[in-house]
C-alpha positions in Angstrom: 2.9 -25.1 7.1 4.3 -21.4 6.2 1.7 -18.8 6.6 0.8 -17.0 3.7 2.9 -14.4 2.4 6.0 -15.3 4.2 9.3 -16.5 2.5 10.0 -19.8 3.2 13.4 -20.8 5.0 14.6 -22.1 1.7 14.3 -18.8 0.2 15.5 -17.0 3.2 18.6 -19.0 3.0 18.6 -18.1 -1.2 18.5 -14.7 -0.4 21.2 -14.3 2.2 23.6 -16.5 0.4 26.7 -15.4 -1.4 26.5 -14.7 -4.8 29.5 -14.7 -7.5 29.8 -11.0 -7.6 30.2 -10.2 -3.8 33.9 -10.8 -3.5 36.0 -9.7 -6.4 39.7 -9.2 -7.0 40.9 -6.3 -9.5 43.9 -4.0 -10.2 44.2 -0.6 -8.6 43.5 1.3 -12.0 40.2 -0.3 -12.8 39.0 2.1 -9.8 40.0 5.1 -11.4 37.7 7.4 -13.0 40.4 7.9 -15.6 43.3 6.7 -16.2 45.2 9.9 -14.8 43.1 10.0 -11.8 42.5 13.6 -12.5 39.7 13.4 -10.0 38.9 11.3 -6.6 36.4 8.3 -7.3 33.6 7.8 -4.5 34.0 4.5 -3.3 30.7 2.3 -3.5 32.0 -0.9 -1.2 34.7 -2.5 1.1 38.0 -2.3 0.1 41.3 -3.6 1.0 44.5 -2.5 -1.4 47.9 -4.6 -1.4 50.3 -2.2 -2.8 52.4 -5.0 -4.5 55.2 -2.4 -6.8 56.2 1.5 -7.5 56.2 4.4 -5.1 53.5 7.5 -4.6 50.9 8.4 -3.0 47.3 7.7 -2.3 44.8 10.2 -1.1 42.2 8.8 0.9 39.5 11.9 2.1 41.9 14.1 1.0 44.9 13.1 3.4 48.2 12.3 1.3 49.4 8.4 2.5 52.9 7.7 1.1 53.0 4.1 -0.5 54.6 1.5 -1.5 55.5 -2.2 -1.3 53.6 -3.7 1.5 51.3 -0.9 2.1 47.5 -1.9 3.4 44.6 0.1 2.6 41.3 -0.5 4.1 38.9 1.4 2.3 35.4 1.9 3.1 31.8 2.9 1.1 31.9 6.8 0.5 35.1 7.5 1.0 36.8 9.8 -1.9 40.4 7.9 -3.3 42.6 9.4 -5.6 46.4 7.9 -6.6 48.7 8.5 -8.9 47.6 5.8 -10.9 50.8 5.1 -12.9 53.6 4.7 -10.0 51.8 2.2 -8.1 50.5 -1.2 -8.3 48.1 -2.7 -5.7 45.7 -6.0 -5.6 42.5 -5.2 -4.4 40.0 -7.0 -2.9 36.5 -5.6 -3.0 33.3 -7.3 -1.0 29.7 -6.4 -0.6 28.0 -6.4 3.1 26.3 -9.7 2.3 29.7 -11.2 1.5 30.1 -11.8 5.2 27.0 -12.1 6.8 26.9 -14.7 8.9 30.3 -14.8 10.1 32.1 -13.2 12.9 34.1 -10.9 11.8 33.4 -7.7 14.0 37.2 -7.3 15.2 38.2 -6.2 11.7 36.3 -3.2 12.0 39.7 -2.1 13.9 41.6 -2.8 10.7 43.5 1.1 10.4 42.7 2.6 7.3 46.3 2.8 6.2 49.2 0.4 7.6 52.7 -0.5 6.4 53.2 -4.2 6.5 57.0 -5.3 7.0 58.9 -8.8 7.7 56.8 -11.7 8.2 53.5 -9.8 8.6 54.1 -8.5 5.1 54.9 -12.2 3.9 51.6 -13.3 5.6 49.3 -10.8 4.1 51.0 -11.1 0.8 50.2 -14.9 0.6 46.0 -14.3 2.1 45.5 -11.9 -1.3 47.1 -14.1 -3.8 45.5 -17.3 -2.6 42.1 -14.9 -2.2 43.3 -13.7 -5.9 43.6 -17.0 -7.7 40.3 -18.7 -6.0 38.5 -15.9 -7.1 39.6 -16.7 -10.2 38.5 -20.3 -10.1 34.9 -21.6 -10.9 33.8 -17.9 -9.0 30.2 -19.4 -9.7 30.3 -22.8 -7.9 28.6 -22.8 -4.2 31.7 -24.5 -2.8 34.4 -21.7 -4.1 31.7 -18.8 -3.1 31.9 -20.3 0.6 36.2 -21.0 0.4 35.8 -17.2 -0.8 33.9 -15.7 2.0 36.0 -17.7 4.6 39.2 -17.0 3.2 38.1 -13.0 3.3 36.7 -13.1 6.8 40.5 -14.9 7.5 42.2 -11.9 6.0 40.3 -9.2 7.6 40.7 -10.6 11.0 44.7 -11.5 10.6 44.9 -7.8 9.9 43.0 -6.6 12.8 45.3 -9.1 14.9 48.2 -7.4 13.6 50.2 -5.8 16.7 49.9 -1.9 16.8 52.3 0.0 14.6 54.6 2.5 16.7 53.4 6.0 16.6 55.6 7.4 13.5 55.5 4.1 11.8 51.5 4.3 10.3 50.6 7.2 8.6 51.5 10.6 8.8 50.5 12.3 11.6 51.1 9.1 14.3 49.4 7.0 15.7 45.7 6.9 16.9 44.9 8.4 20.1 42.5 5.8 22.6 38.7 6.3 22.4 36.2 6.2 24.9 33.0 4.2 24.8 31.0 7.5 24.8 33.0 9.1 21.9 32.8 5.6 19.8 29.0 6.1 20.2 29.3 9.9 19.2 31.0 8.7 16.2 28.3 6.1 15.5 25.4 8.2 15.8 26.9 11.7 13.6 27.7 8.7 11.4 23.9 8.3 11.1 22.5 11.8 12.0 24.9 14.2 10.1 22.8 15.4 6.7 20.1 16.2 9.5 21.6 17.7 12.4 24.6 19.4 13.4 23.1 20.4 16.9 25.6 18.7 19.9 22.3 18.6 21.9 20.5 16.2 19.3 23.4 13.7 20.0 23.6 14.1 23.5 19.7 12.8 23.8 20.2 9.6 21.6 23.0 9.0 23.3 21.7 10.0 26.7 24.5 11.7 28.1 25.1 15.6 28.8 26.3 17.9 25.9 29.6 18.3 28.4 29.8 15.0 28.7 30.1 14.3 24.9 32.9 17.4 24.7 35.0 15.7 27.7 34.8 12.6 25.5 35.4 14.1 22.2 38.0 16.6 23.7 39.9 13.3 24.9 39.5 11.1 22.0 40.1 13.7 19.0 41.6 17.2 20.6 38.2 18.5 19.2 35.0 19.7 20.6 32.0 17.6 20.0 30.8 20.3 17.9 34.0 20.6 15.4 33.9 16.4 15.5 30.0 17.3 13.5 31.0 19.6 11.4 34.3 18.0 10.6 32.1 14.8 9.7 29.6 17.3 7.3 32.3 19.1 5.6 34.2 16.2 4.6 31.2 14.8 3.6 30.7 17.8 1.6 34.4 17.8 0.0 33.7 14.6 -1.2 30.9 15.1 -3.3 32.4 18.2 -4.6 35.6 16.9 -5.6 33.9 13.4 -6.9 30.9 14.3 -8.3 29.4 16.9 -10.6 26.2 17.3 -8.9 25.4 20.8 -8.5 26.6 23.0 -5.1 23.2 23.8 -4.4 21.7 20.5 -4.5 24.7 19.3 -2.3 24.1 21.8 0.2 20.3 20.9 0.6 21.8 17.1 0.7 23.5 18.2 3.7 21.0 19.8 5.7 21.5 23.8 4.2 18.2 24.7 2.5 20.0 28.1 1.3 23.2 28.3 -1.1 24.6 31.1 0.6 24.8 29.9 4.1 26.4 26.3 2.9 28.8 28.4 1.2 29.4 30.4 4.6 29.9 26.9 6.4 32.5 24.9 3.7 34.6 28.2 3.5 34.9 28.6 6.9 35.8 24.9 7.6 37.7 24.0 4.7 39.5 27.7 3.9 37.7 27.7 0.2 34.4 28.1 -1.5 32.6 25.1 -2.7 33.4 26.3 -6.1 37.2 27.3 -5.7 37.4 23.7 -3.9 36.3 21.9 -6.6 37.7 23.4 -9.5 41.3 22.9 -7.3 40.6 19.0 -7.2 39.7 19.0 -11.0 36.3 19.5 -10.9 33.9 21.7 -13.2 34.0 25.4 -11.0 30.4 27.2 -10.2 27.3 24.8 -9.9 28.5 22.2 -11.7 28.3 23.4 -15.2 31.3 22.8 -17.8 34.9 23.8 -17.5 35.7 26.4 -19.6 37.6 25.0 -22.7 41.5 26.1 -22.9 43.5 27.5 -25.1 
């Protein structure tokens, strides 16, 4: 007998089970905001872009990535992306956290965020989409297609975090990624959780229980930055994103992230970024000041 007020295993099951909407297929342009992307769009789930025709670029947190046939985007929730639309062409796949659930797919948290696919790895990838493409176009509402669907997605991810390293000037610009540490993966992970609250290197170093030297060394090694810069890196990115992709108000964006006066998130973006909030965001199309109107021209 199930004691009252708990779900039965039945509904457990219900509840944890695919549903028709969690893996999707769609073109690049239906994530725009507009059709120009004039503005960066915050993404709101897991991504991976096939660039399948046309030449340009695609901004991903504000770092230009040239494209084109055979580039691999992995995209992830809250990132800020911004193309030029109209010279490229990419499938993309997009999946909710529940999509995979279940299944063993922690390897493709590897997958790079940017990668360009050549010879038969291109060939290979190429085929996973369209086959993930054209089921997802098929009976999307059947049990049986949802679970081909999931498989078929947890295939893809972990062929591409298979996929032998890229040589250093071969993946996007700037070379390739330097080694990490156990203790700097675990920095990252907790400033992942802990950044709209505390920029303190001493608030990490006790969760992680490890010296605030310690957690420089690491940092220092991993990144060529200072456990401190790696914090405020991660806030004032956080910050350009909702700048550039939103219009919520400077203010409110500032308390968001942990500045309960204007003036002294101000003093932090400038210093880290080289603008004001304001002159930031009217440069990536956004409404200048605190998030009223453009002024109308000509």
């Amino acid at each position: 007998m199930i004691p009252s007020g708990q779900p039965s295993p039945a509904s457990r099951a219900d509840a944890a089970s695919p549903r028709p909407d969690d893996i999707t297929t769609l073109a690049l342009g239906d994530l725009a905001g507009d059709a120009d992307w004039r503005r960066p769009v915050l993404l709101d789930a897991d991504l991976v872009a096939l660039v399948t025709g046309g030449h340009g670029t695609a901004e991903l947190d504000f770092r230009p990535l040239p494209c084109r046939p055979g580039t691999l985007l992995r995209l992830r929730p809250g990132q800020a992306l911004r193309c030029e639309g109209a010279r490229l062409d990419a499938v993309v796949v997009r999946w909710t956290a529940r999509a995979l659930r279940g299944l063993d797919v922690d390897a493709a948290d590897n997958v790079p965020a940017f990668r360009q696919l050549v010879g038969d790895d291109a060939d290979v990838v190429r085929a996973e989409v369209a086959q993930l493409v054209t089921d997802c176009r098929r009976q999307p509402d059947v049990p049986a297609a949802r679970a081909l669907l999931r498989h078929q997605l947890a295939v893809l991810l972990l062929r591409l975090a298979l996929l032998p390293p890229a040589p250093p000037d071969a993946d996007a610009p700037g070379g390739g990624q330097r080694s990490e540490n156990a203790t700097f993966r675990r920095l990252r992970h907790e400033v992942e959780r802990g950044y709209p609250h505390t920029r303190r290197v001493e608030d990490y170093a006790a969760r992680i229980g490890c010296s605030v030297r310690t957690l420089t060394r690491a940092s220092l090694a991993a990144t060529g930055r200072s456990a401190k810069q790696v914090i405020d890196d991660r806030v004032a990115l956080e910050a350009s994103r909702l700048l550039a992709a939103t219009d919520e108000p400077i203010a409110r964006i500032g308390r968001r992230l942990g500045f309960p006066e204007p003036t002294n998130f101000g003093r932090f973006f400038t210093r880290e970024v080289g603008l004001s909030p304001g002159a930031f965001r009217a440069a990536r199309g956004g409404p200048p000041g605190n998030g009223r109107p453009p002024a109308r021209r000509g």
